[in-house]
N, CA, C and O atoms as CSV, one atom per row, in Angstrom:
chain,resi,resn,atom,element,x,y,z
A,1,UNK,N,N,36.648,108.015,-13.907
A,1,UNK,CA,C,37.568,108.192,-12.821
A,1,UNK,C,C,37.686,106.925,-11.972
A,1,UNK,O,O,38.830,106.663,-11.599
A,2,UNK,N,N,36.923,106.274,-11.682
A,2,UNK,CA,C,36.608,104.937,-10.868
A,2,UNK,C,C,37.578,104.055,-11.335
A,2,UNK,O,O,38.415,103.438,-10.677
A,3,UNK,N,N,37.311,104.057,-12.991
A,3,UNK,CA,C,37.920,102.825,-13.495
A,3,UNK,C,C,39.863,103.185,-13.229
A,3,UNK,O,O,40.624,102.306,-12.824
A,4,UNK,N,N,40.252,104.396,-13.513
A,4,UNK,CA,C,41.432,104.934,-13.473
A,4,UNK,C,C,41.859,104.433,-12.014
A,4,UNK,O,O,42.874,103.787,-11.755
A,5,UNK,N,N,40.690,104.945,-10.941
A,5,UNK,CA,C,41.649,104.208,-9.790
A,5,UNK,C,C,41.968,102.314,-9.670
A,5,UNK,O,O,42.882,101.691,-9.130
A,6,UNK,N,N,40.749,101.858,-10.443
A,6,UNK,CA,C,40.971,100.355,-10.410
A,6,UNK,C,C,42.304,99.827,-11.185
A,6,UNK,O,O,43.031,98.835,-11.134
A,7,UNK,N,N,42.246,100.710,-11.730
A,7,UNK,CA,C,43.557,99.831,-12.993
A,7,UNK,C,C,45.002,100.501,-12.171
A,7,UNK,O,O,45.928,99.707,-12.002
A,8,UNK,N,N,45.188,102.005,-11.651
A,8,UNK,CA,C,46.148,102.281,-10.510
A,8,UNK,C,C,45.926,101.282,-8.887
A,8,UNK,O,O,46.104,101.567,-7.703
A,9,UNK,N,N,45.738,100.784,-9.177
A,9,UNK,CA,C,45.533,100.084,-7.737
A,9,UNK,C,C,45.656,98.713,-8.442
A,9,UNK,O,O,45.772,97.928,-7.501
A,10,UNK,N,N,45.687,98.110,-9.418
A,10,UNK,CA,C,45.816,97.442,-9.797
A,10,UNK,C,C,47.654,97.146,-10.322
A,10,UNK,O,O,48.480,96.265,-10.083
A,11,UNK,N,N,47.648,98.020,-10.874
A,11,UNK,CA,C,49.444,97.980,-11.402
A,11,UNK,C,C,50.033,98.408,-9.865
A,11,UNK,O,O,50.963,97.859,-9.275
A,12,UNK,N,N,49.327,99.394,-9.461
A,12,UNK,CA,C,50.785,99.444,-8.067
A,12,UNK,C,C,50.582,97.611,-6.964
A,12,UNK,O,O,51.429,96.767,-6.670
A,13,UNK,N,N,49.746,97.657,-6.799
A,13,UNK,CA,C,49.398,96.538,-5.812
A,13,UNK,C,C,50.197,95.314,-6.432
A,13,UNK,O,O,50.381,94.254,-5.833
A,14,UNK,N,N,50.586,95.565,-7.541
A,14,UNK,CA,C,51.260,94.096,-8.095
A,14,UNK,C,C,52.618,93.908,-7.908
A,14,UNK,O,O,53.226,93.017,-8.501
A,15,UNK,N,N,53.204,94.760,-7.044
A,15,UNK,CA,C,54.755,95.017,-7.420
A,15,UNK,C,C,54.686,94.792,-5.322
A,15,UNK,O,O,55.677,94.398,-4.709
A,16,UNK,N,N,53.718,95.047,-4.808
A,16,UNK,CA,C,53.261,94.174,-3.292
A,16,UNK,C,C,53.262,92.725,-3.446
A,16,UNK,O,O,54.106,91.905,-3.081
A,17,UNK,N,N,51.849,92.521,-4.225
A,17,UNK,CA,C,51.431,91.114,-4.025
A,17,UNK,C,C,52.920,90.427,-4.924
A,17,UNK,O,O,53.670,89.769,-4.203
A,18,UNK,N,N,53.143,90.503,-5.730
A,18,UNK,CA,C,54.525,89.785,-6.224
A,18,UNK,C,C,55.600,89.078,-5.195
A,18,UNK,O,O,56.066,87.951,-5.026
A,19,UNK,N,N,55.748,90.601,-4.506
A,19,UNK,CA,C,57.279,90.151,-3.081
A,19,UNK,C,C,56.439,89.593,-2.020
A,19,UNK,O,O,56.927,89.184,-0.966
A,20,UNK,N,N,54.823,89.559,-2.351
A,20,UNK,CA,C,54.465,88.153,-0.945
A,20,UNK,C,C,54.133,89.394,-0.136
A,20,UNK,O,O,53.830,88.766,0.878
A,21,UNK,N,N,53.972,90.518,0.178
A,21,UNK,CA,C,54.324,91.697,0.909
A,21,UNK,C,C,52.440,91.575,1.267
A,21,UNK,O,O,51.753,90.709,0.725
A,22,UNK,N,N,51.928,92.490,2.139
A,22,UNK,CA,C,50.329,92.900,2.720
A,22,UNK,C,C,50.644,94.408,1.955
A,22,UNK,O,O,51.723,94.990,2.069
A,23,UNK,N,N,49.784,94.787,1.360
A,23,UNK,CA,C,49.559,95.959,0.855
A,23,UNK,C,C,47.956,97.012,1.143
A,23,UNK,O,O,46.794,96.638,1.299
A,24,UNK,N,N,48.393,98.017,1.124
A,24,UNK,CA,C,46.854,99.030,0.893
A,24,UNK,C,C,46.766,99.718,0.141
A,24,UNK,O,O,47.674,100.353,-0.396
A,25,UNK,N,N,45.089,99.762,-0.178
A,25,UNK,CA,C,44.898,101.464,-1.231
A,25,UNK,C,C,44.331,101.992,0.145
A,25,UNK,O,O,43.931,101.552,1.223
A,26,UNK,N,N,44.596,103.619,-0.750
A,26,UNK,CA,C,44.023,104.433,0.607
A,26,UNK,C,C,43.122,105.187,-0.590
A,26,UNK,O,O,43.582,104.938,-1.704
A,27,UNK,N,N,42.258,105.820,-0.603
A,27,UNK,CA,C,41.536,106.646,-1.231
A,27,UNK,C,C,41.251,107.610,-0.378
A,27,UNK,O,O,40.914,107.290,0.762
A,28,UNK,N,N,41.306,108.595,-0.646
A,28,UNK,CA,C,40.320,110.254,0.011
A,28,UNK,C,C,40.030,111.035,-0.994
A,28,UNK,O,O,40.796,111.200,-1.944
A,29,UNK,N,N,38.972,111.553,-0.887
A,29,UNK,CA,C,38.039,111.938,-1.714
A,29,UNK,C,C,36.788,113.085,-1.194
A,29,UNK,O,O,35.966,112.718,-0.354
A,30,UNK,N,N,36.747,114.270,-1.687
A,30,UNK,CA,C,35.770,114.796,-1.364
A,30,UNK,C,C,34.002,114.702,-2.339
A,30,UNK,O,O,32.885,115.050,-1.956
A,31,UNK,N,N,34.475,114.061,-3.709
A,31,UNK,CA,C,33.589,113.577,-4.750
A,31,UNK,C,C,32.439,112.697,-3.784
A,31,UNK,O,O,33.058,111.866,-3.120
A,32,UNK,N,N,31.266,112.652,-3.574
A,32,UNK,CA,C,30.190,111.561,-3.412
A,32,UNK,C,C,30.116,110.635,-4.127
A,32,UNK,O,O,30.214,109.523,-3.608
A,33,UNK,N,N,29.930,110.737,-5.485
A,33,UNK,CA,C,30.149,109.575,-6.189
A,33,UNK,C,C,30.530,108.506,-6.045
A,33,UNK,O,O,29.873,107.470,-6.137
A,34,UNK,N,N,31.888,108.657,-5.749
A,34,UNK,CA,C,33.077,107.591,-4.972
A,34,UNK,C,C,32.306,106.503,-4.195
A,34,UNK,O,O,32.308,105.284,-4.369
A,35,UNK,N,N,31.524,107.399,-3.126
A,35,UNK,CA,C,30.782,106.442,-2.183
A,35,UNK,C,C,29.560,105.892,-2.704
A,35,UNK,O,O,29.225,104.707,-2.696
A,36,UNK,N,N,28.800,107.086,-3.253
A,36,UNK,CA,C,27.239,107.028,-3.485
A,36,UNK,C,C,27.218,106.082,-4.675
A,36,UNK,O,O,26.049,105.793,-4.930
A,37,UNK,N,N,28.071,105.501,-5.487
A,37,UNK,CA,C,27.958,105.126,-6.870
A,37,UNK,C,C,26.913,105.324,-7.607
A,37,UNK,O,O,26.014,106.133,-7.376
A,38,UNK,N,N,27.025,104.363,-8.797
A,38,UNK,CA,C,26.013,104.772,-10.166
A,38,UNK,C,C,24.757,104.569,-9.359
A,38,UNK,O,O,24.547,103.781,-8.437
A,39,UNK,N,N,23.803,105.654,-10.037
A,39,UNK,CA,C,22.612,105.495,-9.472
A,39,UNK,C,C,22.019,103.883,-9.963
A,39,UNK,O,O,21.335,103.166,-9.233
A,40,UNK,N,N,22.493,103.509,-11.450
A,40,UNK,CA,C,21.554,102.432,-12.023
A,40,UNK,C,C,22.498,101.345,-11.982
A,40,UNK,O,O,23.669,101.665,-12.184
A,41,UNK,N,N,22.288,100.321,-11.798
A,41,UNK,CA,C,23.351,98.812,-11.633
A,41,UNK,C,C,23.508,99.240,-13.496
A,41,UNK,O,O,24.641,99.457,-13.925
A,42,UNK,N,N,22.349,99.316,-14.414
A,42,UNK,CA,C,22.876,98.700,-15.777
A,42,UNK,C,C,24.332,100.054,-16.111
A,42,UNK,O,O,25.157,99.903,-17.012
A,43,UNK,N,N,24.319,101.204,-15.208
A,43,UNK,CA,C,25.494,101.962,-15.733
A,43,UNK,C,C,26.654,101.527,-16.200
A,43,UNK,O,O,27.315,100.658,-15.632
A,44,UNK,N,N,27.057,102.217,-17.493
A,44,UNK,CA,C,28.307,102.113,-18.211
A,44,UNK,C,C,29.449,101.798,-17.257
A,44,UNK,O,O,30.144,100.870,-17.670
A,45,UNK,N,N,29.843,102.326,-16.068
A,45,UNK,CA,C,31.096,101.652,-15.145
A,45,UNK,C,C,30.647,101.367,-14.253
A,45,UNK,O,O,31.135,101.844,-13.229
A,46,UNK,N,N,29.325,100.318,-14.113
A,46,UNK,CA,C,28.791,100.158,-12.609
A,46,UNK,C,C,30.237,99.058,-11.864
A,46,UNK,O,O,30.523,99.068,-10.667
A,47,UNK,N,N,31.010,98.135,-13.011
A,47,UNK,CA,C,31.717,97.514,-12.461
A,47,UNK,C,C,32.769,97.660,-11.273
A,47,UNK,O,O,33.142,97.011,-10.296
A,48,UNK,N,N,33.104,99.170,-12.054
A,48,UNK,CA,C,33.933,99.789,-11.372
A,48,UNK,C,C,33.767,100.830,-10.368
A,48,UNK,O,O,34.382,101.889,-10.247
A,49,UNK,N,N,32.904,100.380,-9.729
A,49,UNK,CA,C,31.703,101.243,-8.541
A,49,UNK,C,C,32.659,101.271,-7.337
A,49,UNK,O,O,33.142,100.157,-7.134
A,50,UNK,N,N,33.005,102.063,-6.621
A,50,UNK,CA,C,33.183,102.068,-5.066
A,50,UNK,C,C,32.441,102.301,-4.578
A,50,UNK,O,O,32.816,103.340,-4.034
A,51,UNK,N,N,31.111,102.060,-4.154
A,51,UNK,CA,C,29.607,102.434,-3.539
A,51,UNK,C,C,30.097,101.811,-2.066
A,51,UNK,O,O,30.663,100.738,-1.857
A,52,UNK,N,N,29.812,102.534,-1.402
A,52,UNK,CA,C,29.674,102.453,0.010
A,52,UNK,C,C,29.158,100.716,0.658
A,52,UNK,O,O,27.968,100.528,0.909
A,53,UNK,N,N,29.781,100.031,0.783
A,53,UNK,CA,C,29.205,98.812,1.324
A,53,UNK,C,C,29.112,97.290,0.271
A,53,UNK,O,O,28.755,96.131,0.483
A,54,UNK,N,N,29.784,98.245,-1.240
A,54,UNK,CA,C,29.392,97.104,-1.796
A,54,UNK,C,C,30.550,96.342,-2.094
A,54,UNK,O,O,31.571,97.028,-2.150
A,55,UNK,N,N,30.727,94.893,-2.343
A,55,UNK,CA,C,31.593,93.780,-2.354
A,55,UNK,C,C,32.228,93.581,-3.631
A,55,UNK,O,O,31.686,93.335,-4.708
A,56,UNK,N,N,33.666,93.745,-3.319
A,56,UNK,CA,C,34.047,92.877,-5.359
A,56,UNK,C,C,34.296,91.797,-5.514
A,56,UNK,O,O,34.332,91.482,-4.324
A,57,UNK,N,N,34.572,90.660,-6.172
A,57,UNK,CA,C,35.459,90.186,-6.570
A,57,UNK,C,C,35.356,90.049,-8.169
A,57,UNK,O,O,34.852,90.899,-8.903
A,58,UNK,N,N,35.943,88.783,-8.595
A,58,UNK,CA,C,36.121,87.948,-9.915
A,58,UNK,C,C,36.612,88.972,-10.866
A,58,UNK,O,O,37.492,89.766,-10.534
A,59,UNK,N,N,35.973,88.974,-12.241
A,59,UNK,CA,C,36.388,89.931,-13.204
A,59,UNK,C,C,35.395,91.583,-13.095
A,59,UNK,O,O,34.178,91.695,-12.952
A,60,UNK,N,N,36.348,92.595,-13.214
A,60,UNK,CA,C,35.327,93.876,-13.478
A,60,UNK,C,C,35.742,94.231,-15.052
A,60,UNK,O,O,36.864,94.212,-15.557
A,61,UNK,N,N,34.436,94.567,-15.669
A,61,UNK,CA,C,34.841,94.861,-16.823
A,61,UNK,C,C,33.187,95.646,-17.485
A,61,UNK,O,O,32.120,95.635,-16.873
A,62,UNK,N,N,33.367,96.087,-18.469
A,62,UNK,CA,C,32.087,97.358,-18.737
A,62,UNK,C,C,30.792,96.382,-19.247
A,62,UNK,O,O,30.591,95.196,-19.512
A,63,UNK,N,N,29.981,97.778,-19.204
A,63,UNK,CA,C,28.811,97.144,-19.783
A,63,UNK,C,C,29.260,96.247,-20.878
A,63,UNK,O,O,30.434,95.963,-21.118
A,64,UNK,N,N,27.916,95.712,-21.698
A,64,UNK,CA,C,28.284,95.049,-23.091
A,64,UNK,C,C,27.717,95.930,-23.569
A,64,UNK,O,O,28.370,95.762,-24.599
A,65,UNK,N,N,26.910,96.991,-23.888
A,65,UNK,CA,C,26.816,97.887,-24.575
A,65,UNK,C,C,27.647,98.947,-24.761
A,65,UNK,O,O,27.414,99.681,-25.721
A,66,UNK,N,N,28.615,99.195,-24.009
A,66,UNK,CA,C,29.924,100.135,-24.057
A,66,UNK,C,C,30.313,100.139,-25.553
A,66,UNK,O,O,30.366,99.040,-26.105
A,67,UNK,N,N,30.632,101.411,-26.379
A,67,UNK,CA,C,31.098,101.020,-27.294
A,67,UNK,C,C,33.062,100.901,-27.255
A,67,UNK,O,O,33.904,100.903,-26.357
A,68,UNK,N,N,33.084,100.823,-28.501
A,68,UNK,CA,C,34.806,100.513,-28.306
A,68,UNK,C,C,35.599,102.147,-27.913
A,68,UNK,O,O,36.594,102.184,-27.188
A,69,UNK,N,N,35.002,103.366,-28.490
A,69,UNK,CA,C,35.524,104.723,-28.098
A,69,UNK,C,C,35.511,104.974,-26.625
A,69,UNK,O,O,36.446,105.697,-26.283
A,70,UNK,N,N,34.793,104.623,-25.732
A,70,UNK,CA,C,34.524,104.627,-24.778
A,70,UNK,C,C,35.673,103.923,-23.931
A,70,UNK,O,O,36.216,104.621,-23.075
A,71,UNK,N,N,36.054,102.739,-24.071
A,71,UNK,CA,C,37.216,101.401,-23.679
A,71,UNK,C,C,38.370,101.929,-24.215
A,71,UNK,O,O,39.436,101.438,-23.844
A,72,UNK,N,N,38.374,103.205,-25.345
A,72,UNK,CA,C,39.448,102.645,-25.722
A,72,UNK,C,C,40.856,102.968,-24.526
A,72,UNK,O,O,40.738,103.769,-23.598
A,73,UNK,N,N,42.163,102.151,-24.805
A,73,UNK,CA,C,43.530,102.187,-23.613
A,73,UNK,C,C,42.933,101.795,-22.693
A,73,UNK,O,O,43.634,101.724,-21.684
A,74,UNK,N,N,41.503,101.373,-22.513
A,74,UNK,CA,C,41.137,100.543,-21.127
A,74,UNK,C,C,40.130,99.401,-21.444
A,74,UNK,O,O,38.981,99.205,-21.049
A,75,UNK,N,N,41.044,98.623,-22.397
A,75,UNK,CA,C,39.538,97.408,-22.482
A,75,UNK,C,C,39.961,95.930,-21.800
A,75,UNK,O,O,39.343,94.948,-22.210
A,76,UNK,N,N,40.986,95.742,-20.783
A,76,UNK,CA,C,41.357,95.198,-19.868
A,76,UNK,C,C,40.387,94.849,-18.943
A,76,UNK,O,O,40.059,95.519,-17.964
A,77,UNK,N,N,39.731,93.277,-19.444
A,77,UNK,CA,C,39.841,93.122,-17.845
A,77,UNK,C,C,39.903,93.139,-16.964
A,77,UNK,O,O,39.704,91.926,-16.912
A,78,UNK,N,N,40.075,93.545,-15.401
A,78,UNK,CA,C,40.320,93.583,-13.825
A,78,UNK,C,C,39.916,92.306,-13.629
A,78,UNK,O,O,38.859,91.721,-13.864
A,79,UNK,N,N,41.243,91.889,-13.020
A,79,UNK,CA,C,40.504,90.562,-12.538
A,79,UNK,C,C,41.415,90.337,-11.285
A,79,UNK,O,O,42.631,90.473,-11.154
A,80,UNK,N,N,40.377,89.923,-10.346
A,80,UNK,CA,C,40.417,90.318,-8.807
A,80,UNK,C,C,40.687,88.851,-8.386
A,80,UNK,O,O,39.922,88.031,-8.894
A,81,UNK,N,N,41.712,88.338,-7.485
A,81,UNK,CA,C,41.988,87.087,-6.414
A,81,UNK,C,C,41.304,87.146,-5.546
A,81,UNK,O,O,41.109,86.119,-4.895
A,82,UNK,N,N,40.742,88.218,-5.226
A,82,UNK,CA,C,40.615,88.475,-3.843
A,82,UNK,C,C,38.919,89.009,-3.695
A,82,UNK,O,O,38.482,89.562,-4.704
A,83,UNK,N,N,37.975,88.876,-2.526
A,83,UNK,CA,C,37.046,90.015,-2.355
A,83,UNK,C,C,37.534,91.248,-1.562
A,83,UNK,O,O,38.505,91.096,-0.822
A,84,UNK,N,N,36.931,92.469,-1.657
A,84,UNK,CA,C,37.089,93.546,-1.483
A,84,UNK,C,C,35.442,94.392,-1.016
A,84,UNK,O,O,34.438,94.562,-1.708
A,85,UNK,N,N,35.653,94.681,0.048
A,85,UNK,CA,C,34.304,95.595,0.584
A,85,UNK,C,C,34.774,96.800,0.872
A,85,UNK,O,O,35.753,97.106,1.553
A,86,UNK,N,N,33.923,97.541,0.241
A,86,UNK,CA,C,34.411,99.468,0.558
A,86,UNK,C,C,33.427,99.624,1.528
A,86,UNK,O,O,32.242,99.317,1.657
A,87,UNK,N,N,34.212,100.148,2.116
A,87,UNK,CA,C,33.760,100.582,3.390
A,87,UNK,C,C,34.638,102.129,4.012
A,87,UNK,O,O,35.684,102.383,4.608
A,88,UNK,N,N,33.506,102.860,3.460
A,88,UNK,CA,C,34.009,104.694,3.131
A,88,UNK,C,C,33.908,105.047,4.811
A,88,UNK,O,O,33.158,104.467,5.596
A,89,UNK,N,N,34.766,106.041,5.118
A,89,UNK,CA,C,34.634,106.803,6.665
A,89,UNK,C,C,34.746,108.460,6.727
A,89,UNK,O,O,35.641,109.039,6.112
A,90,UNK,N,N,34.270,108.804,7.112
A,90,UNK,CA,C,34.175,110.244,6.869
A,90,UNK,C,C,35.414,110.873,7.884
A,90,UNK,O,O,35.553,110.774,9.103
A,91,UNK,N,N,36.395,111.680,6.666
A,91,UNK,CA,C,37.832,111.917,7.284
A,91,UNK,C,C,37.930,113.361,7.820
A,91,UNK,O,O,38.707,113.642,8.733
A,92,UNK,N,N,37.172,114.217,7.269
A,92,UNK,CA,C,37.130,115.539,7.878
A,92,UNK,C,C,35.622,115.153,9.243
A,92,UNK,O,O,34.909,114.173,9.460
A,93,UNK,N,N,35.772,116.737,9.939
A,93,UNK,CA,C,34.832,117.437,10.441
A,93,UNK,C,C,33.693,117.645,10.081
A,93,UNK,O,O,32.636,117.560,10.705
A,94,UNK,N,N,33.957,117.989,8.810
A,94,UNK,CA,C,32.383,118.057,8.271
A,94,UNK,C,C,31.666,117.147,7.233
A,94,UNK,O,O,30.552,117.249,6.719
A,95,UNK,N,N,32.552,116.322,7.103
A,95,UNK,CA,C,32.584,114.771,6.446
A,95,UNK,C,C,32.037,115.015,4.998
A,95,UNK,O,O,31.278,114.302,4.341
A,96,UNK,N,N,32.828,116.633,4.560
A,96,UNK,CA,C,32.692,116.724,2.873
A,96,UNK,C,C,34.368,115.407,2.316
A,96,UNK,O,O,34.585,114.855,1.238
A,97,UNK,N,N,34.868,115.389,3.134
A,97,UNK,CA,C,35.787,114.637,2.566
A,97,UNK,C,C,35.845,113.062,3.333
A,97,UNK,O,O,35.741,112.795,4.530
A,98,UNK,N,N,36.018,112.309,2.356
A,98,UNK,CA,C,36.038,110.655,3.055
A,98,UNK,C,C,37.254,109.625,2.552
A,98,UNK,O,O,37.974,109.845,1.579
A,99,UNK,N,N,37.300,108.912,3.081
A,99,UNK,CA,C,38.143,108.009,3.112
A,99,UNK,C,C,37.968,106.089,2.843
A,99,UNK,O,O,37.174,105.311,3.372
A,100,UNK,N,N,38.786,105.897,2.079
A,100,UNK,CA,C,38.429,104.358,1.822
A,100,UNK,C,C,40.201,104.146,2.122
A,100,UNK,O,O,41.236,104.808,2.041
A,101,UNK,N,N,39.737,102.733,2.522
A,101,UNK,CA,C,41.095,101.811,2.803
A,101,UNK,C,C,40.791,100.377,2.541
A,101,UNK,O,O,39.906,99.854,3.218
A,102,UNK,N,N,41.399,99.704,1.670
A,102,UNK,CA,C,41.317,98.437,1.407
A,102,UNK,C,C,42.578,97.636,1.273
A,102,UNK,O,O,43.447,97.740,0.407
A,103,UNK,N,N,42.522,96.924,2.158
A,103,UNK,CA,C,43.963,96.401,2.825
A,103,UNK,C,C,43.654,95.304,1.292
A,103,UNK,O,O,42.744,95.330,0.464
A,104,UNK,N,N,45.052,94.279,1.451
A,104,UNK,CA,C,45.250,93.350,0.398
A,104,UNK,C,C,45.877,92.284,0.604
A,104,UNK,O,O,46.973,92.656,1.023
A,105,UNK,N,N,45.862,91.182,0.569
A,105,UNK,CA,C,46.703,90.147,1.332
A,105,UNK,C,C,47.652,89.712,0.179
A,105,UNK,O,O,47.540,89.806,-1.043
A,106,UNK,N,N,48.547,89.245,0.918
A,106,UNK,CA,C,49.802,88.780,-0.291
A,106,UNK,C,C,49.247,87.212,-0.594
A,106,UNK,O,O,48.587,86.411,0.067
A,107,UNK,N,N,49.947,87.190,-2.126
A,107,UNK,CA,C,49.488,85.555,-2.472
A,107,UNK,C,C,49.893,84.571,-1.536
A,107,UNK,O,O,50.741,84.671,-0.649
A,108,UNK,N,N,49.220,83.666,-1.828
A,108,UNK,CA,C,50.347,82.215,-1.060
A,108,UNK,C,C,50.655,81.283,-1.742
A,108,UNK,O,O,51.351,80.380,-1.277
């Protein structure tokens, strides 16, 4: 699921950054995961982690032990211009549901 939002945030954000435009993802989510990420760094999509606090940039892409069934329609690359820090906020009352926002700057 992680990787699905990287590669959607990836194709929409490009049709922003193209026209020069400031763009956002918004995420909400009642899943923990989202925030809490893989328990183990060596996990199969640790790349594609939204863990609470942690930083992206350069290329995201899978383990090297991933096999090819696993990749397959997603063995692309992500490759990031930019850094990116998630930084989750709790959107309800009872903060089963949360929120990420990661603004995006247009090229120059």
């Amino acid at each position: 699921m992680r990787l699905r939002v990287s590669r959607r945030v990836r194709t929409r954000l490009a049709f922003a950054v193209v026209a020069n435009e400031d763009a956002a993802v918004v995420v909400l989510s009642n899943d923990a995961s989202y925030w809490n990420g893989p328990s183990k760094i060596e996990s199969d999509s640790y790349a594609f982690s939204t863990k609470n606090g942690r930083e992206v940039t350069g290329a995201l892409d899978w383990a090297s032990h991933i096999g090819s069934g696993t990749k397959r329609a997603r063995e692309s690359t992500i490759k990031l211009t930019n850094a990116y820090k998630f930084a989750w906020q709790d959107y309800s009352l009872n903060g089963k549901f949360r929120s990420l926002l990661i603004s995006v700057p247009p090229l120059v």
